[in-house]
C-alpha positions in Angstrom: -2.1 3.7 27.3 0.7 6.0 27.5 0.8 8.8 24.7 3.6 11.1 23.4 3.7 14.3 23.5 3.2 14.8 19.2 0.2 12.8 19.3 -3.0 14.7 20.0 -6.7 13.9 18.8 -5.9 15.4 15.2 -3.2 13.4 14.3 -4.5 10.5 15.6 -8.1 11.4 13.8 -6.2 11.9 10.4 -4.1 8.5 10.9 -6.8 6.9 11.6 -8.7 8.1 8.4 -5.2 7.2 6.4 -5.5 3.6 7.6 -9.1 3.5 6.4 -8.8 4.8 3.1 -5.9 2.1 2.9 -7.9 -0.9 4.3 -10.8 0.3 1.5 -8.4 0.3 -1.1 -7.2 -4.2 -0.1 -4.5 -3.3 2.3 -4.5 -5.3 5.2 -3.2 -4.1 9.0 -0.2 -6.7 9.9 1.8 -4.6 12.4 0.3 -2.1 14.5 1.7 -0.2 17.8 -0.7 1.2 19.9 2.4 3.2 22.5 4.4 4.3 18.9 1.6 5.5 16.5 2.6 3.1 13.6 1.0 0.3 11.0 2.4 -1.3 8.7 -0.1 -2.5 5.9 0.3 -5.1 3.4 -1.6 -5.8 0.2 -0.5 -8.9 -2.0 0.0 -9.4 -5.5 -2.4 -10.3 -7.8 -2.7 -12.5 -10.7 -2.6 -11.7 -14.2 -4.2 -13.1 -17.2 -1.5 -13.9 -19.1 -3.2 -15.8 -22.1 -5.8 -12.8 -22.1 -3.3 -9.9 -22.7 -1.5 -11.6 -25.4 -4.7 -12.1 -27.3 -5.1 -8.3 -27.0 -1.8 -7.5 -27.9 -2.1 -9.8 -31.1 -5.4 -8.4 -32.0 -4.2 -4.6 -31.3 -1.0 -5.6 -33.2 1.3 -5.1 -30.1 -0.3 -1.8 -28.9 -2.0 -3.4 -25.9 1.4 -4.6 -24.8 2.1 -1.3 -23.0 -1.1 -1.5 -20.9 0.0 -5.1 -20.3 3.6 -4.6 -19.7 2.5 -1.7 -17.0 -0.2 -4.5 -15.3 2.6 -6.6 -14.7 5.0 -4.3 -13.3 2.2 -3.0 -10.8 0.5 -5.7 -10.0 2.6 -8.6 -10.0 4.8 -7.9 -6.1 3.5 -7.6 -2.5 3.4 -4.1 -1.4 4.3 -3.1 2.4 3.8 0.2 3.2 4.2 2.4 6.7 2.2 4.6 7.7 3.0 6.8 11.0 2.9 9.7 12.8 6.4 11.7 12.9 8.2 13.4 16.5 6.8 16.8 14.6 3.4 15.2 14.6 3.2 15.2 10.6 1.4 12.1 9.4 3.7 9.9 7.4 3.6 6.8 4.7 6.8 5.0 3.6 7.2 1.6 1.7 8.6 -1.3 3.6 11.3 -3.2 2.5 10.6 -6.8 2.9 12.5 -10.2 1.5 9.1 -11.1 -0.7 9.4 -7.6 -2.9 
């Protein structure tokens, strides 16, 4: 495997801890480059109780909405993010723009 001359066992230590955390945390690896130290992780939207938050909000008399308006801009897109290691060897993470966002 052919290496650049920014990657060296600490970089690739720390991006390989970065893509761990991210895995634990629902992403999933679907682009990696082993030459190019990149990933690109994906973790997909999830589905919200609808019927659920507007009982809350009825019984909280609409104060619940805020907690449920935030839910739904969260967790309602696909997120794609990047992470990768720099030509200055600085560990990096960047969203991905994608048509499904």
């Amino acid at each position: 495997m052919e290496t650049y001359q920014f990657v060296n066992e600490k970089n690739i230590e720390q991006f390989n801890q970065m893509i761990s955390a991210k895995t634990r945390n629902g992403f999933v690896i679907t682009e990696h480059n082993d030459k190019l130290p990149y990933v690109v992780l994906s973790k997909e939207k999830k589905a919200i109780n609808h019927s659920l938050h507007l009982f809350l909000t009825c019984i909280t008399f609409g104060l619940w909405s805020i907690v449920w308006i935030y839910l739904i801009i969260t967790l309602s897109r696909k997120k794609n993010i990047l992470v990768a290691i720099d030509e200055d060897g600085n560990l990096f993470e960047d969203k991905c723009l994608s048509k499904e966002n």
